[in-house]
PyMOL commands that place a pseudoatom at each C-alpha (Angstrom):
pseudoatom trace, name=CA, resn=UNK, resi=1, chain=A, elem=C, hetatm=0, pos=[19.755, 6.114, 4.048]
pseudoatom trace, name=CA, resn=UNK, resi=2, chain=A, elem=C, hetatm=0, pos=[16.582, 6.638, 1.800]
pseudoatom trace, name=CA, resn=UNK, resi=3, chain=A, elem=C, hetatm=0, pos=[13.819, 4.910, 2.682]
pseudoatom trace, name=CA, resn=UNK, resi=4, chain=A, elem=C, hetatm=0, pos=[10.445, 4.459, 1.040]
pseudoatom trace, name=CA, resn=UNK, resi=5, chain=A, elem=C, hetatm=0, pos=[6.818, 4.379, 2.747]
pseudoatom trace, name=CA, resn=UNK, resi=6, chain=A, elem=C, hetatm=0, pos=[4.510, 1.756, 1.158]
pseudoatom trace, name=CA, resn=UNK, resi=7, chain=A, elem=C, hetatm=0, pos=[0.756, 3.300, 0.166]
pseudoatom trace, name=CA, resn=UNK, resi=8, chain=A, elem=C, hetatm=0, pos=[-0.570, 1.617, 3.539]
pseudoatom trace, name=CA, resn=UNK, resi=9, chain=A, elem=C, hetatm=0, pos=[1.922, 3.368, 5.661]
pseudoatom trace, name=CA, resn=UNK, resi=10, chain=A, elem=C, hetatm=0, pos=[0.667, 6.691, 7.321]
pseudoatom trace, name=CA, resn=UNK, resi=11, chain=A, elem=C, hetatm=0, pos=[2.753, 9.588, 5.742]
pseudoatom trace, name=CA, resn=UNK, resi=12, chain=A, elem=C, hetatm=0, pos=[3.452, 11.143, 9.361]
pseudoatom trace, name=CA, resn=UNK, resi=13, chain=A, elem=C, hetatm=0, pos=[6.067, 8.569, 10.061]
pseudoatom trace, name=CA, resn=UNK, resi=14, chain=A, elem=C, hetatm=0, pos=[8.024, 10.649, 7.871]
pseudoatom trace, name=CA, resn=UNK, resi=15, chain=A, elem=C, hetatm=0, pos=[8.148, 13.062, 10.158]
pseudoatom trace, name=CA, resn=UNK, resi=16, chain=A, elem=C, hetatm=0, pos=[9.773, 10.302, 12.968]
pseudoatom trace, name=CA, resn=UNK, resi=17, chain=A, elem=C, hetatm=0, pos=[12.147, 9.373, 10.405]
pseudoatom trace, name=CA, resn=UNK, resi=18, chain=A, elem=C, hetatm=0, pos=[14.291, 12.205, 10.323]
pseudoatom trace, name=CA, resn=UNK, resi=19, chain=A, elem=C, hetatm=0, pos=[17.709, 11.088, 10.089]
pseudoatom trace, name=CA, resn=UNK, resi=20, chain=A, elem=C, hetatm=0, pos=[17.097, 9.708, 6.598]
pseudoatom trace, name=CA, resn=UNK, resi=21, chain=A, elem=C, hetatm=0, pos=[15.575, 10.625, 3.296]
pseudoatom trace, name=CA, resn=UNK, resi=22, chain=A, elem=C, hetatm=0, pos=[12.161, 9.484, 3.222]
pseudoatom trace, name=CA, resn=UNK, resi=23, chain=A, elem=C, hetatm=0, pos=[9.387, 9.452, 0.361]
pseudoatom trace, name=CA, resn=UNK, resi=24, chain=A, elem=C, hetatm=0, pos=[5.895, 7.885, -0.311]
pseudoatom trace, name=CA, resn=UNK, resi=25, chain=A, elem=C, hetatm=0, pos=[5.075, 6.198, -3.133]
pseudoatom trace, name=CA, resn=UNK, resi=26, chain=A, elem=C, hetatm=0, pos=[2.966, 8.472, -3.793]
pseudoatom trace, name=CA, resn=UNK, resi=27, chain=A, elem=C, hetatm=0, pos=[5.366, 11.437, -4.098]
pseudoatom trace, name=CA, resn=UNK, resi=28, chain=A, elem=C, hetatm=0, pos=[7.242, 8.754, -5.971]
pseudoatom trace, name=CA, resn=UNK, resi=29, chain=A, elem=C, hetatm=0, pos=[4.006, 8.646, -8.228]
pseudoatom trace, name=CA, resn=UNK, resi=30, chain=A, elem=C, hetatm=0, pos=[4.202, 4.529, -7.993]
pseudoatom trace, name=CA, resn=UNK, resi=31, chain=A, elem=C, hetatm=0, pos=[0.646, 4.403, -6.331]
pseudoatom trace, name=CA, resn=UNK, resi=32, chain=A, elem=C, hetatm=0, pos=[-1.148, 0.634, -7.453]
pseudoatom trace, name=CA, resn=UNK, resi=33, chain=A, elem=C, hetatm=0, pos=[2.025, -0.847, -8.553]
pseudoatom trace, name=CA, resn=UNK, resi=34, chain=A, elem=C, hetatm=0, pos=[2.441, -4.490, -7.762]
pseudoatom trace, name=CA, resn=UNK, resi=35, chain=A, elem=C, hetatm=0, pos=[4.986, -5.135, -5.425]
pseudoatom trace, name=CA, resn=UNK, resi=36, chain=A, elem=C, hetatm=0, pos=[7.341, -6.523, -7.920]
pseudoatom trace, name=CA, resn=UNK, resi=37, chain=A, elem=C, hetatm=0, pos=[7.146, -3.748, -9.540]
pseudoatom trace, name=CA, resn=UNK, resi=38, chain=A, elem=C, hetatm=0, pos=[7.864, -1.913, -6.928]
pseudoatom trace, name=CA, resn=UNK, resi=39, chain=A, elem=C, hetatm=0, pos=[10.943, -3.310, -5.912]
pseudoatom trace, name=CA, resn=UNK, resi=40, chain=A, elem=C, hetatm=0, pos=[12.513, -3.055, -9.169]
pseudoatom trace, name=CA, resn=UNK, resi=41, chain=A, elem=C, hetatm=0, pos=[11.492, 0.658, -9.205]
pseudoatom trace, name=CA, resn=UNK, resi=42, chain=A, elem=C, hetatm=0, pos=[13.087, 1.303, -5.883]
pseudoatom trace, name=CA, resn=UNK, resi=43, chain=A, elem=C, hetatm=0, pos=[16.367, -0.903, -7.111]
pseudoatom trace, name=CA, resn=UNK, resi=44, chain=A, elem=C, hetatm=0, pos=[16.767, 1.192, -10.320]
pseudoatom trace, name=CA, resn=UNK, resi=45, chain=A, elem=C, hetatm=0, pos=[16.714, 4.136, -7.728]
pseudoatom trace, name=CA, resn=UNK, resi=46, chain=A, elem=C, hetatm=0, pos=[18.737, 3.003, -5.544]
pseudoatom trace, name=CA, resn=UNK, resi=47, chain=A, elem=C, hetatm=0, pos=[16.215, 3.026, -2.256]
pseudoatom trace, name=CA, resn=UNK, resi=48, chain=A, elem=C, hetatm=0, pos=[17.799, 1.409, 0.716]
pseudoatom trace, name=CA, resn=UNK, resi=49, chain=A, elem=C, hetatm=0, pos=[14.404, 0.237, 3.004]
pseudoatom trace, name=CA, resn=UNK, resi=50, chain=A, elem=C, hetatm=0, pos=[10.763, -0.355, 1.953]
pseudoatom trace, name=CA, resn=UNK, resi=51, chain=A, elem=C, hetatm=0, pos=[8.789, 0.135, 5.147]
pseudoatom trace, name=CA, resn=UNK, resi=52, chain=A, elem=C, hetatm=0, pos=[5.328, -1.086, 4.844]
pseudoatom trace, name=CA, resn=UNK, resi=53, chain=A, elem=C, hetatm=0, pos=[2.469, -2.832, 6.545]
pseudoatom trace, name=CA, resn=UNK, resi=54, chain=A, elem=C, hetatm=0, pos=[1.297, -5.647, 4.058]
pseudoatom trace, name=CA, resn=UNK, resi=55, chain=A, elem=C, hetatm=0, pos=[2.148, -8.524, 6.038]
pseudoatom trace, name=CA, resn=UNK, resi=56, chain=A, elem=C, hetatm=0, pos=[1.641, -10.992, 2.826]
pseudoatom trace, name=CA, resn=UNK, resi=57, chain=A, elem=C, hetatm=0, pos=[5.196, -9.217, 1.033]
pseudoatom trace, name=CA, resn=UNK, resi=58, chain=A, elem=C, hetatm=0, pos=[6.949, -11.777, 3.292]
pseudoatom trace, name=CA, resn=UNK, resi=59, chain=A, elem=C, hetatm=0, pos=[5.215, -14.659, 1.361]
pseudoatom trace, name=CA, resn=UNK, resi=60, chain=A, elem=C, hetatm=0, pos=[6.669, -13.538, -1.977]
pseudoatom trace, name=CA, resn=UNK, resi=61, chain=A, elem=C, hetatm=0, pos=[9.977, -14.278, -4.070]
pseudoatom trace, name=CA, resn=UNK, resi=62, chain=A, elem=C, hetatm=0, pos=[10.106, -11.190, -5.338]
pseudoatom trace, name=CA, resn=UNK, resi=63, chain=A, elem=C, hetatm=0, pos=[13.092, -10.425, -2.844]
pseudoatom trace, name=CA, resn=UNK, resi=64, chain=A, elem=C, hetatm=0, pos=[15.589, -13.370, -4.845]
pseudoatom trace, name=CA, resn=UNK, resi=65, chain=A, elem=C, hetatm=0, pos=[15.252, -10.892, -7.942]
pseudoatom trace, name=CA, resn=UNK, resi=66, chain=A, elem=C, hetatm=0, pos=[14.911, -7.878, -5.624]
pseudoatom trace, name=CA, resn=UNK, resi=67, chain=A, elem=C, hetatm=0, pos=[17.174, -7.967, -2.366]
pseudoatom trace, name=CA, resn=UNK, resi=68, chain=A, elem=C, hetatm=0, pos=[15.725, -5.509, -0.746]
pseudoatom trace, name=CA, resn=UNK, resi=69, chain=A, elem=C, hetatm=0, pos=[15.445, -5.066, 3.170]
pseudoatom trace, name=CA, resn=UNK, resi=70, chain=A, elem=C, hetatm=0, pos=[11.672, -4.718, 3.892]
pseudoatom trace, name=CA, resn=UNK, resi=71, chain=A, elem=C, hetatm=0, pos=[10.294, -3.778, 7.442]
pseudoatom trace, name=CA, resn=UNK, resi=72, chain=A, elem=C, hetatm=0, pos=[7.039, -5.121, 8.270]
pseudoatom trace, name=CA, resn=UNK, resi=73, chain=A, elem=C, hetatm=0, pos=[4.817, -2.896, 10.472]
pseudoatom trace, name=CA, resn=UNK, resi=74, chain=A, elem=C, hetatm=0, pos=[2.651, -5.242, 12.564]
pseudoatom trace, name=CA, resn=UNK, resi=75, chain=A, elem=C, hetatm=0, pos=[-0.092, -3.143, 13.895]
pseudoatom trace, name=CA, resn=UNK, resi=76, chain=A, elem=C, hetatm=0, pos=[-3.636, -3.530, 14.915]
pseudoatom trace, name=CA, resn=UNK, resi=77, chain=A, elem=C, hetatm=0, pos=[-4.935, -1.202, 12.707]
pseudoatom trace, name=CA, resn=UNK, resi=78, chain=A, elem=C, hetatm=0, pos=[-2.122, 0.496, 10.677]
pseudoatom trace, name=CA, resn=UNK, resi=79, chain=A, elem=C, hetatm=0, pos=[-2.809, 4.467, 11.818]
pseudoatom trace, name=CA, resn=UNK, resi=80, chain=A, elem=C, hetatm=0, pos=[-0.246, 6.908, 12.740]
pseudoatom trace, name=CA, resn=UNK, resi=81, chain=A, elem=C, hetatm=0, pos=[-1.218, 6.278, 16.715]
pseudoatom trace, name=CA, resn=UNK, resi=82, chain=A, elem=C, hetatm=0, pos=[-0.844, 2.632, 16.242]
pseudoatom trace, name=CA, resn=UNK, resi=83, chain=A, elem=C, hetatm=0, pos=[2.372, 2.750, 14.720]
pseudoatom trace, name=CA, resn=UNK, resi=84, chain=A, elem=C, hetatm=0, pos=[3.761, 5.237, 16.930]
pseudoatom trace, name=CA, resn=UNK, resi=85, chain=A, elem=C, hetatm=0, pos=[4.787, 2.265, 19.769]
pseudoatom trace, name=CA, resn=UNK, resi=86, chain=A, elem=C, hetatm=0, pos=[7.098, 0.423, 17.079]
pseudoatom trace, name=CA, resn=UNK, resi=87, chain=A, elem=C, hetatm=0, pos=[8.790, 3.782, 16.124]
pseudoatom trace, name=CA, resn=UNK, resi=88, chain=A, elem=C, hetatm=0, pos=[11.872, 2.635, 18.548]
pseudoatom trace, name=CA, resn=UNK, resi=89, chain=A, elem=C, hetatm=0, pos=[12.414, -0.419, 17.279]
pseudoatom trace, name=CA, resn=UNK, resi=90, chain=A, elem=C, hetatm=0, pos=[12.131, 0.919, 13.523]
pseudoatom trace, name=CA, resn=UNK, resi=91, chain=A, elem=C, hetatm=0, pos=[14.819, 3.484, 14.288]
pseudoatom trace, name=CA, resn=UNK, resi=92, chain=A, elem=C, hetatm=0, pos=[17.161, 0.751, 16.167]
pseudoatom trace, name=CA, resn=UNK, resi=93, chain=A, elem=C, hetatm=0, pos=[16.798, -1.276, 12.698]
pseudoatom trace, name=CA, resn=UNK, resi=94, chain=A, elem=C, hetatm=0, pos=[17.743, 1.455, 10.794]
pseudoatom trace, name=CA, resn=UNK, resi=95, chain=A, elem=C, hetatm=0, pos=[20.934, 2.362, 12.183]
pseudoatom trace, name=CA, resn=UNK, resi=96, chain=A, elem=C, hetatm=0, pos=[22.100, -1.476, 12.074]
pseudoatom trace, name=CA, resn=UNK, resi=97, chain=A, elem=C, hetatm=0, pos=[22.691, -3.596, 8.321]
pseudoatom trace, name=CA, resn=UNK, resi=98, chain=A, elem=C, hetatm=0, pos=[19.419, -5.007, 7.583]
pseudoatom trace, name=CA, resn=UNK, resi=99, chain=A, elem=C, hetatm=0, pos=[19.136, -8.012, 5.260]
pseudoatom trace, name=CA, resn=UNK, resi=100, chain=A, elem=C, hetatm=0, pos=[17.476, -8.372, 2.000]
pseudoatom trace, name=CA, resn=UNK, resi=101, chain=A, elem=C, hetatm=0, pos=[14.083, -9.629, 2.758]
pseudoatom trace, name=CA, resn=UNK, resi=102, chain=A, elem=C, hetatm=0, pos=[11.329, -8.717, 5.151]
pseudoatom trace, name=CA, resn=UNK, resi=103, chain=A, elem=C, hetatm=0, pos=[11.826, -7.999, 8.911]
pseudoatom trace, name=CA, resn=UNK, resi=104, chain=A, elem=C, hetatm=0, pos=[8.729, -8.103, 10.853]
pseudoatom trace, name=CA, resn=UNK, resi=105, chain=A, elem=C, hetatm=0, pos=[7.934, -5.543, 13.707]
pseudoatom trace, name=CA, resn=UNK, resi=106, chain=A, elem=C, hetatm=0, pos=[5.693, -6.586, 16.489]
pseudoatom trace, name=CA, resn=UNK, resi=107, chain=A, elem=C, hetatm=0, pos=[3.980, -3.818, 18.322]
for i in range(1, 107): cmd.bond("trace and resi %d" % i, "trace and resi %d" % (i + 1))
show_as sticks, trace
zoom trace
């Protein structure tokens, strides 16, 4: 599965994350592009899972153009220690078919 980390995602999860193909967007070089945008990138590439913290993606209709499986990191402050606890339940999502949309996860 190839997933991609949002810009407000620490870039250590990759390193929990290693049953799949992970990238940034900034490896990706899509840093500061609007989350429609974004999901049309990853959908010409072929991405599987956006994983990312901005809790107001859920809001938009980007995901009737773009149905893309989004997981929601819901963290008190999104840092690598803080996102640590949800790591479990991230990996138990990723080994089951995830709908288009966001999918929050609640530390």
């Amino acid at each position: 599965m190839e997933l991609l980390l949002d810009e407000n995602v620490p870039w250590q999860l990759k390193q929990e994350l290693t049953n799949h193909e992970v990238f940034t967007v900034k490896e990706k070089g899509w840093n500061g592009k609007r989350n429609g945008k974004l999901l049309k990138l990853m959908t010409e590439e072929q991405f599987d899972v956006l994983i990312t913290a901005d809790k107001n993606l859920q809001h938009q209709r980007n995901f009737q153009k773009y149905p893309i499986p989004v997981l929601v990191l819901n963290a008190f402050r999104v840092t690598y220690e803080n996102i640590l606890p949800l790591v479990p339940q991230l990996r138990v999502l990723l080994s089951k078919s995830l709908p288009g949309g966001p999918t929050i996860l609640q530390g």
